[in-house]
DRENTI-851602 format. One record per residue (C-alpha): residue number from 1; x, y, z. Coordinates in steps of 0.05 Angstrom, whole numbers. Each point is the difference from the previous one (the first is absolute). Layout:
[NUM; [X; Y; Z]]
...
REM end
This chain:
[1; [210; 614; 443]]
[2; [-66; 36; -32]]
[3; [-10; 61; 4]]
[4; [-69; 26; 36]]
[5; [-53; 26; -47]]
[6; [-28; 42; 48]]
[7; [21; 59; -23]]
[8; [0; -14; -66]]
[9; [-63; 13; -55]]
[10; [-33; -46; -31]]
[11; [38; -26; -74]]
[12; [-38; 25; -57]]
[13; [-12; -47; -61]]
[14; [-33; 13; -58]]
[15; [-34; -58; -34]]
[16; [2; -19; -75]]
[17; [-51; -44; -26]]
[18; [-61; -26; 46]]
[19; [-6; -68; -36]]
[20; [-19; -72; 45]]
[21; [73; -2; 20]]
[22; [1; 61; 29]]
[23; [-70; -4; 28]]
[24; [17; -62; 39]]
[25; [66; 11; 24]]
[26; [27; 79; -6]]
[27; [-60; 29; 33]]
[28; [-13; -46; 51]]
[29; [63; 4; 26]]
[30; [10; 77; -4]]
[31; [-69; 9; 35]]
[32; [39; -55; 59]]
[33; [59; 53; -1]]
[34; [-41; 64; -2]]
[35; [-27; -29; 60]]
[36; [71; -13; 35]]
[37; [20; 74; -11]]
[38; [47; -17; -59]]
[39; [-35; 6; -64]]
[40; [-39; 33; -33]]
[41; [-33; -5; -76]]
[42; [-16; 71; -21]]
[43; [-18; -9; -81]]
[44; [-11; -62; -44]]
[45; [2; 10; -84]]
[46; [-34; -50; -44]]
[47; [-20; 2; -80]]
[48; [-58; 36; -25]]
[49; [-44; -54; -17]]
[50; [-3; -34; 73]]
[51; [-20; 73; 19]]
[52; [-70; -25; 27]]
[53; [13; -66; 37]]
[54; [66; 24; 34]]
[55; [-33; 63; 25]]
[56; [-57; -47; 36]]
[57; [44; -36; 22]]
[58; [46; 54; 35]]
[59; [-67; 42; 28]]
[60; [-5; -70; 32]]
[61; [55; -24; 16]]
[62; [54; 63; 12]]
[63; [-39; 62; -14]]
[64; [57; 48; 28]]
[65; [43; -21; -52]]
[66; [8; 49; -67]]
[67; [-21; -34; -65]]
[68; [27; 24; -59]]
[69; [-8; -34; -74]]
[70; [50; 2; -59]]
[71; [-12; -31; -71]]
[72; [24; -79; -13]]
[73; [70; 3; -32]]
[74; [61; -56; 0]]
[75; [62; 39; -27]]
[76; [27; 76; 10]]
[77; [-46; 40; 52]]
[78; [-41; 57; -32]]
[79; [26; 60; 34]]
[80; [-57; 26; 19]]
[81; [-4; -61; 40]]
[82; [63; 10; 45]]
[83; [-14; 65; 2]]
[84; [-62; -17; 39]]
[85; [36; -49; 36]]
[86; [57; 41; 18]]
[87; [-41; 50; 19]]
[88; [-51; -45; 50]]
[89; [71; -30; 26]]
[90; [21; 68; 28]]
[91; [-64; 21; 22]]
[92; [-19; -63; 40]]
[93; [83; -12; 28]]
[94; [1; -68; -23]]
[95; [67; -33; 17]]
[96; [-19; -69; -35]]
[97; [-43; -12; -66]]
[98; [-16; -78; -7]]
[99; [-6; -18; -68]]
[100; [-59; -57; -15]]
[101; [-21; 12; -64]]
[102; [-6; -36; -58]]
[103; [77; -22; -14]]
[104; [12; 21; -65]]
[105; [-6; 73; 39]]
[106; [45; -15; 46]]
[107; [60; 32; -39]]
[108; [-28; 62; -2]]
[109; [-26; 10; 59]]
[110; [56; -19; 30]]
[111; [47; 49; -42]]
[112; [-48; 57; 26]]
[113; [4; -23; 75]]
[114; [76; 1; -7]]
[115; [1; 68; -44]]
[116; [-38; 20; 68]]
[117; [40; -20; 51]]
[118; [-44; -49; 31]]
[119; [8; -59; 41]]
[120; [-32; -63; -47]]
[121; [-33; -61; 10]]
[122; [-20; -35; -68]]
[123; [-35; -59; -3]]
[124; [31; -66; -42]]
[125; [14; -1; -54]]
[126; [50; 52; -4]]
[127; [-39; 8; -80]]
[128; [-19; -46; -54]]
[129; [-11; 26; -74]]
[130; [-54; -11; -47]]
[131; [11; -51; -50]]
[132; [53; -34; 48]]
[133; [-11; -65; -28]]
[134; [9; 21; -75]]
[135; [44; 65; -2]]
[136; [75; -16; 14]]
[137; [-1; 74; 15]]
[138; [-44; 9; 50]]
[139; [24; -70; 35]]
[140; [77; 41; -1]]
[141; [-40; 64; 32]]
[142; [-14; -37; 64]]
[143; [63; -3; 20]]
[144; [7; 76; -26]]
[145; [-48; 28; 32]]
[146; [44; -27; 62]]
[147; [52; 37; -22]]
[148; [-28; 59; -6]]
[149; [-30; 3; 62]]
[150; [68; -20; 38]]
[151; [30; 55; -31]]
[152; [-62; 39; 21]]
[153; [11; -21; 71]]
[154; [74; 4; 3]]
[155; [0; 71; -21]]
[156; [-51; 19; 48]]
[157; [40; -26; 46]]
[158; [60; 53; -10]]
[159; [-53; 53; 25]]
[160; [-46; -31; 49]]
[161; [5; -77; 36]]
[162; [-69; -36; -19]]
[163; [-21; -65; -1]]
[164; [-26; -40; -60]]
[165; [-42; -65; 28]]
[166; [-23; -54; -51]]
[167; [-54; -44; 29]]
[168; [24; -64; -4]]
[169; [-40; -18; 59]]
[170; [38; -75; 14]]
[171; [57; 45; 23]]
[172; [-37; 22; 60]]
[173; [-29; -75; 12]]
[174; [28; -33; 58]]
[175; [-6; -72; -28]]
[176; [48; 27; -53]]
[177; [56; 38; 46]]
[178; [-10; -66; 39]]
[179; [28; -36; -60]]
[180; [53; 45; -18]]
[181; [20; -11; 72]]
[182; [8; -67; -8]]
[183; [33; 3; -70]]
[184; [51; 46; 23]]
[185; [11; -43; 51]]
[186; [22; -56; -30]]
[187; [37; 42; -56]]
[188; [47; 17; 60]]
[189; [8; -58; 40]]
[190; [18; -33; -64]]
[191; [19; 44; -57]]
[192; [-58; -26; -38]]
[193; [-38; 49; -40]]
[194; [-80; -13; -30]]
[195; [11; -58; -51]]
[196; [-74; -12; -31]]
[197; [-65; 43; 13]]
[198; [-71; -31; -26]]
[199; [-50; 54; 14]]
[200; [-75; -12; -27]]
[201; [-59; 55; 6]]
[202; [-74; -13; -17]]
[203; [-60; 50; 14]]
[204; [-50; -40; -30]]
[205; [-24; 63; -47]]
[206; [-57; -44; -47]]
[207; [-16; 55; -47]]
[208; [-50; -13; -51]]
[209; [12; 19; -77]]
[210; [-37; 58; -4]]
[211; [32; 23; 65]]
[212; [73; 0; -25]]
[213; [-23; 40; -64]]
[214; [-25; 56; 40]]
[215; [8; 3; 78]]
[216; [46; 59; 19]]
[217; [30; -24; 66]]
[218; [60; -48; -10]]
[219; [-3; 5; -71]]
[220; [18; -45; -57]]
[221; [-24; 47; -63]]
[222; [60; 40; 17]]
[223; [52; -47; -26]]
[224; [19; -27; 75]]
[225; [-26; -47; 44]]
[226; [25; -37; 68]]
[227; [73; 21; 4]]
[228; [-22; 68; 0]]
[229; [-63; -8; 47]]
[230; [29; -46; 64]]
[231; [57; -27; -33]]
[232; [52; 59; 20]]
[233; [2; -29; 72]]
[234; [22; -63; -17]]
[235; [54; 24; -45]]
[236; [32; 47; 61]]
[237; [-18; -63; 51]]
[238; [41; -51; -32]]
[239; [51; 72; -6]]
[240; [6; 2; 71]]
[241; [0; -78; 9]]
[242; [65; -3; -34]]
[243; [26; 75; 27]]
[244; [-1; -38; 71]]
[245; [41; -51; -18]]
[246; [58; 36; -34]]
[247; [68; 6; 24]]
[248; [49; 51; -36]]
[249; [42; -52; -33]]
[250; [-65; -32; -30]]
[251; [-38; 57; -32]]
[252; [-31; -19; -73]]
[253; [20; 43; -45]]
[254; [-55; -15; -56]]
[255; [-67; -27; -3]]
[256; [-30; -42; -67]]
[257; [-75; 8; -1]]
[258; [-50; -43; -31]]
[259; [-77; -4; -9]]
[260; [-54; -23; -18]]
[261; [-78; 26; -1]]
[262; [-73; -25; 0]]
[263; [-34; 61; -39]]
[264; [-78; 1; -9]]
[265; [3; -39; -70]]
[266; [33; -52; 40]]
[267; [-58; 0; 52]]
[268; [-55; 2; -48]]
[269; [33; -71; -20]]
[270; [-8; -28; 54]]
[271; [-72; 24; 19]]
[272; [-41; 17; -54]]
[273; [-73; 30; -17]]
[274; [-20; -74; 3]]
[275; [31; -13; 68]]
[276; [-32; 59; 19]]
[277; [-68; -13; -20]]
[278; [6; -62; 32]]
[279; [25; 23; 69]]
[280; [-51; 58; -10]]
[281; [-60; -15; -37]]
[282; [9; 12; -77]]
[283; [-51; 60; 3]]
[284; [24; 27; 67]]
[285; [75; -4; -27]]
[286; [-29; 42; -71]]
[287; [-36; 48; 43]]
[288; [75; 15; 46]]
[289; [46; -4; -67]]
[290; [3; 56; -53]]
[291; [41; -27; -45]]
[292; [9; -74; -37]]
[293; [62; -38; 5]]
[294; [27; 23; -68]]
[295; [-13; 72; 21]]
[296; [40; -11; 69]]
[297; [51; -31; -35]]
[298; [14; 64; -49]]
[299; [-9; 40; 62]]
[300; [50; -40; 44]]
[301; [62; -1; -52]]
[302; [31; 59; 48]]
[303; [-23; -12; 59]]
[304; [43; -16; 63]]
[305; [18; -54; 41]]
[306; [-50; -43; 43]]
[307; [62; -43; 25]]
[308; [74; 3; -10]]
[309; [57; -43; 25]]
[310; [75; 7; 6]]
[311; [64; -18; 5]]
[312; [45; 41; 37]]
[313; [81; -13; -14]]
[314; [45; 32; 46]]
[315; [75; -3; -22]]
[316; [57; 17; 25]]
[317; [68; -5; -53]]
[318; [-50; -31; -57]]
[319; [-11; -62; 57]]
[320; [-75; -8; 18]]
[321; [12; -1; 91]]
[322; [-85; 7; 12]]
[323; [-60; -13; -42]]
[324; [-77; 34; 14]]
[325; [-65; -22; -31]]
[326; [-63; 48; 15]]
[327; [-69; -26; -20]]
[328; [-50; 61; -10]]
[329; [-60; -9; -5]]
[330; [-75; 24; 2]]
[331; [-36; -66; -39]]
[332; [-2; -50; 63]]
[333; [-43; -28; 58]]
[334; [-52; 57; 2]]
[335; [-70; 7; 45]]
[336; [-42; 26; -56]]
[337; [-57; -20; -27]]
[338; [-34; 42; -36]]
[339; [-7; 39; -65]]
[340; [-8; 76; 16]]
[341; [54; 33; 40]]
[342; [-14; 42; 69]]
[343; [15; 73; 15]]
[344; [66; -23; 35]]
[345; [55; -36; -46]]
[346; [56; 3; 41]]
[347; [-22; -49; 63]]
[348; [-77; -13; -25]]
[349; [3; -41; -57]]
[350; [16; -62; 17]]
[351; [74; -1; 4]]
[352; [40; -39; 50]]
[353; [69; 13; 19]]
[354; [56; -69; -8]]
[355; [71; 25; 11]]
[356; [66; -50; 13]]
[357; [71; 18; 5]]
[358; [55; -60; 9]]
[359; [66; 32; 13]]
[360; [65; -50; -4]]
[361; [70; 15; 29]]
[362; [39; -51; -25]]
[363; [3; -68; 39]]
[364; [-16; 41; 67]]
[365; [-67; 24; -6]]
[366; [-69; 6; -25]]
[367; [-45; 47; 16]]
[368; [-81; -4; -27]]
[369; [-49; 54; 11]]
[370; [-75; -21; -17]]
[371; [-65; 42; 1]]
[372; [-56; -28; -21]]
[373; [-72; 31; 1]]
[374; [-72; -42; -15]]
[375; [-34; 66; 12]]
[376; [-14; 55; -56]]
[377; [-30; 43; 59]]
[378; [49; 33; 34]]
[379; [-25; 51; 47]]
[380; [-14; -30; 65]]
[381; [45; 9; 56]]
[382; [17; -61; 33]]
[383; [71; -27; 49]]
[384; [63; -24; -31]]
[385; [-7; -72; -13]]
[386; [39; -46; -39]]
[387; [-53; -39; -33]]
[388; [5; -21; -85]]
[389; [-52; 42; -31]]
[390; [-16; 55; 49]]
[391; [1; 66; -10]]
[392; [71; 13; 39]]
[393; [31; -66; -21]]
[394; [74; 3; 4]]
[395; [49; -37; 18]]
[396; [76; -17; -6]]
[397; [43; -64; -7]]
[398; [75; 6; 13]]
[399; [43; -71; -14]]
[400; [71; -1; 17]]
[401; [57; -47; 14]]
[402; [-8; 1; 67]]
[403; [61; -37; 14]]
[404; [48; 34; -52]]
[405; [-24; 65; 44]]
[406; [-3; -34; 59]]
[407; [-65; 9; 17]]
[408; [-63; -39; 27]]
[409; [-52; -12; -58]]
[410; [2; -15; -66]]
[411; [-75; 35; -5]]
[412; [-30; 70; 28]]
[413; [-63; 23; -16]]
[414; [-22; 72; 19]]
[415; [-68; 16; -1]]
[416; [-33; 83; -20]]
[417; [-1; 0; 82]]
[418; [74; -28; 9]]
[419; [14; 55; -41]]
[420; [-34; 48; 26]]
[421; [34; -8; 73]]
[422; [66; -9; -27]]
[423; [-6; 66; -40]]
[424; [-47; 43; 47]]
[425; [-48; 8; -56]]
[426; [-65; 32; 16]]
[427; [-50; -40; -44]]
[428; [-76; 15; 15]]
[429; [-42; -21; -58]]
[430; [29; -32; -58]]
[431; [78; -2; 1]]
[432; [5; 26; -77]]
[433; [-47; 67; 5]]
[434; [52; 11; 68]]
[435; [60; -2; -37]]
[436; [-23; 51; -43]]
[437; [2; 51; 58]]
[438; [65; -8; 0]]
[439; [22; 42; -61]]
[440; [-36; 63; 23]]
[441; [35; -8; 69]]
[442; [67; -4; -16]]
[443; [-16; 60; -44]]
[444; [-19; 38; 58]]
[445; [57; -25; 37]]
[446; [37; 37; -46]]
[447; [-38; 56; -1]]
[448; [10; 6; 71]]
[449; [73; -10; 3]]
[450; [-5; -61; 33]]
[451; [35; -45; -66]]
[452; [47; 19; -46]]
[453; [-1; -15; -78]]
[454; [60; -62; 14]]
[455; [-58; -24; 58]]
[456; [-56; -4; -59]]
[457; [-19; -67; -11]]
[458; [-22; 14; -79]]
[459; [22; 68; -25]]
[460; [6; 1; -73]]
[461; [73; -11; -24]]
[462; [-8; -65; 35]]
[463; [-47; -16; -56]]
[464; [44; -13; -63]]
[465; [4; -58; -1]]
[466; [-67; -33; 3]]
[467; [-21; 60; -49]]
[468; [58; -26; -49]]
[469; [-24; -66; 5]]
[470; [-77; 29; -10]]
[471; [25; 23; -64]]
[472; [40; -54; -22]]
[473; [-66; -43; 9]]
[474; [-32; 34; -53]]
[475; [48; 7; -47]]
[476; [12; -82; 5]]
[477; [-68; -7; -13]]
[478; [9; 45; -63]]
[479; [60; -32; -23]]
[480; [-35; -71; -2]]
[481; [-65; 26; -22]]
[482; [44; 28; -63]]
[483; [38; -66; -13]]
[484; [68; 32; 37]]
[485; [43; -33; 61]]
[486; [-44; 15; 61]]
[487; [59; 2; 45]]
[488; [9; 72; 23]]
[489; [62; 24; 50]]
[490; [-3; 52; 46]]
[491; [62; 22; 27]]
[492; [7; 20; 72]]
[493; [23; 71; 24]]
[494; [30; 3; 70]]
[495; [0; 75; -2]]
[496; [-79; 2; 13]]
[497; [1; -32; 65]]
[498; [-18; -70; -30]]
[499; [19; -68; 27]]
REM end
């Protein structure tokens, strides 16, 4: 049973990078839990050069909160910097830092929280490199940088317990538990484990070519593109998918990865300047682009990915036993239409979010899960419904052999609100922005004794896998970008908690 809180103080977090993510869903829901009694944001840090706009926006918005400012860097901390940090953490108590920055500082800021002994929350992905989609080096230091902060944890661990969330937000969705529910189910009324997985995710992100050149928020002039942007959630999703349906004596003890991507030279083939001036208005179309398609193309040799798909293998004795494709991608049915982008590029330009997941357990089951949006604006708050194209659209298909499991239809369908009353979910507003309250309270669950590490529902060694397979994703690309066998193995390690 949970403990009362009311005795307890609020949990103290510390904040790392104030960027649209965390304005939309890390504030918000602190300010909801300040206002319960349970939390409470005491200092936020963001770079240098956002200095101006992030401290309007915190006199506005939070103006008890500390603001503190640190230079932009992507590798090894300066340590001056968590100096200041460790410093401002023992001044201000934090118990948890949340770590939304840019991802290819994720690494080290998450070596410093550990070096700290803090509680963690980091946002996906766990990091990405620069040059990811070139360097077979940095597309091998994903899955060190893993490493190195499991050991990181693990030590910690010998001295102090802490918790190390990744927010992988579809672990907290109900929809999803609802289908892991039913996937374990039928993995033990018949032995059956997950057989095929066909996941697809589109968020409609029409960039135009001067935009991918030089916008800073979801980068491609980094060297990586979708997989490292959304893409990590659909990697651990199709993770857990299988996880559920695993018995002991059917574990796969490697994984083949293959890929393939769409990179901006690829997109400017299939819309070009003249495509554009046409859709545009040739002198409205020269007066948005910088740069002519020969100079995009020199500019785009090392960029990253617009859209990637691939093929999952998971074997067990060198026999294939369950296949996954995952479609990612940000080039599809979008909203927009028109040339200069808004103040807001993560819900305000024009992207629309298409996700699918079909889930097969042999010949006894197949599961779909569809959400569709028609809507690029996304911040009304409106009932559950189960309509195609609104804002909360989901909805869930389960098929089964009724009669092989003796039961009464072939067909269930289970609407956002079936959902919700079979799970107890509590789902105000739009179902997605909810579910994202849901890492910060199991984190304060923990903080107030009320879960243990074995009752999180994402701490980090549970991440290997999918951050394997991240890695693997690039270095497949590499391989057949290089004229090399794009087949890459991971193997799998029982020891981290995996499968």
């Amino acid at each position: 049973m949970a403990q009362s809180n009311d005795n307890r103080s609020p949990v103290r977090f510390l904040l790392i990078g104030l960027g649209p993510h965390a304005k939309r869903t890390y504030i918000p829901h602190l300010k909801a839990f300040e206002s319960e009694g349970r939390a409470t944001l005491v200092a936020a840090v963001d770079v240098q050069e956002n200095q101006q706009s992030i401290t309007e926006y915190q006199q506005k918005t939070c103006p008890n909160v500390e603001l503190h400012f640190v230079p932009f860097f992507t590798t090894d901390m300066p340590a001056y910097v968590a100096l200041k940090l460790t410093h401002l953490a023992i001044r201000l108590r934090v118990s948890f830092v949340i770590i939304a920055t840019e991802p290819l500082a994720h690494t080290a800021y998450g070596l410093w929280a550990l070096s700290s002994g803090l509680n963690i929350i980091m946002d996906k992905p766990i990091s990405t490199r620069r040059d990811v989609c070139t360097s077979f080096r940095e597309a091998h230091g994903i899955a060190d940088d893993f490493t190195n902060l499991l050991h990181g944890y693990l030590n910690l661990q010998h001295f102090k317990k802490t918790c190390f969330l990744v927010n992988s937000h579809r672990r907290y969705h109900p929809g999803f538990q609802f289908t892991l529910q039913k996937i374990r189910e039928i993995q033990e009324k018949t032995g059956c484990p997950v057989t095929n997985v066909n996941t697809t995710h589109c968020d409609g992100q029409w960039r135009m070519p001067t935009e991918i050149v030089d916008q800073r928020y979801h980068t491609y002039n980094m060297g990586y593109g979708k997989v490292s942007h959304s893409g990590y959630h659909f990697l651990d999703t199709v993770y857990q998918f299988v996880k559920a349906g695993i018995s002991e004596d059917k574990r796969p003890d490697r994984i083949e990865i293959v890929s393939s991507f769409v990179q901006p030279n690829g997109f400017l083939m299939q819309l070009n300047t003249s495509d554009y001036e046409k859709l545009f208005g040739a002198e409205e179309y020269r007066e948005a682009c910088k740069y002519s398609d020969e100079e995009l193309k020199e500019l785009f040799a090392s960029f990253g990915e617009i859209d990637a798909s691939i093929q999952l293998t998971f074997l067990r004795e060198s026999e294939a036993i369950a296949l996954a494709q995952i479609n990612l991608q940000h080039n599809g049915f979008a909203r927009r239409h028109w040339l200069m982008p808004p103040a807001d590029l993560y819900k305000g330009n024009g992207r629309v979010k298409h996700e699918m997941h079909e889930i097969k357990s042999g010949p006894f089951q197949t599961v779909i899960v569809n959400s569709k949006q028609a809507n690029d604006k996304h911040d009304r708050s409106r009932p559950s419904d189960a309509l195609l194209g609104s804002d909360n659209h989901f909805e869930i298909q389960v098929f089964r052999n009724c009669d092989m499991l003796s039961e009464s239809a072939p067909l269930r369908t289970f609407t956002v609100g079936d959902i919700d009353r079979e799970c107890g979910a509590k789902t105000p507003g739009l179902l997605s922005e909810n579910v994202k309250r849901g890492i910060l309270e199991e984190a304060i669950d923990f903080a107030e004794g009320n879960k243990d590490i074995g009752d999180l529902r994402s701490n980090f060694a549970d991440h290997y896998i999918p951050v394997y397979i991240m890695s693997a994703i690039y270095i497949s690309h590499i391989r057949r970008k290089t004229g090399l066998s794009p087949v890459v193995a991971v193997g799998v390690n029982y020891q981290n908690g995996t499968f």
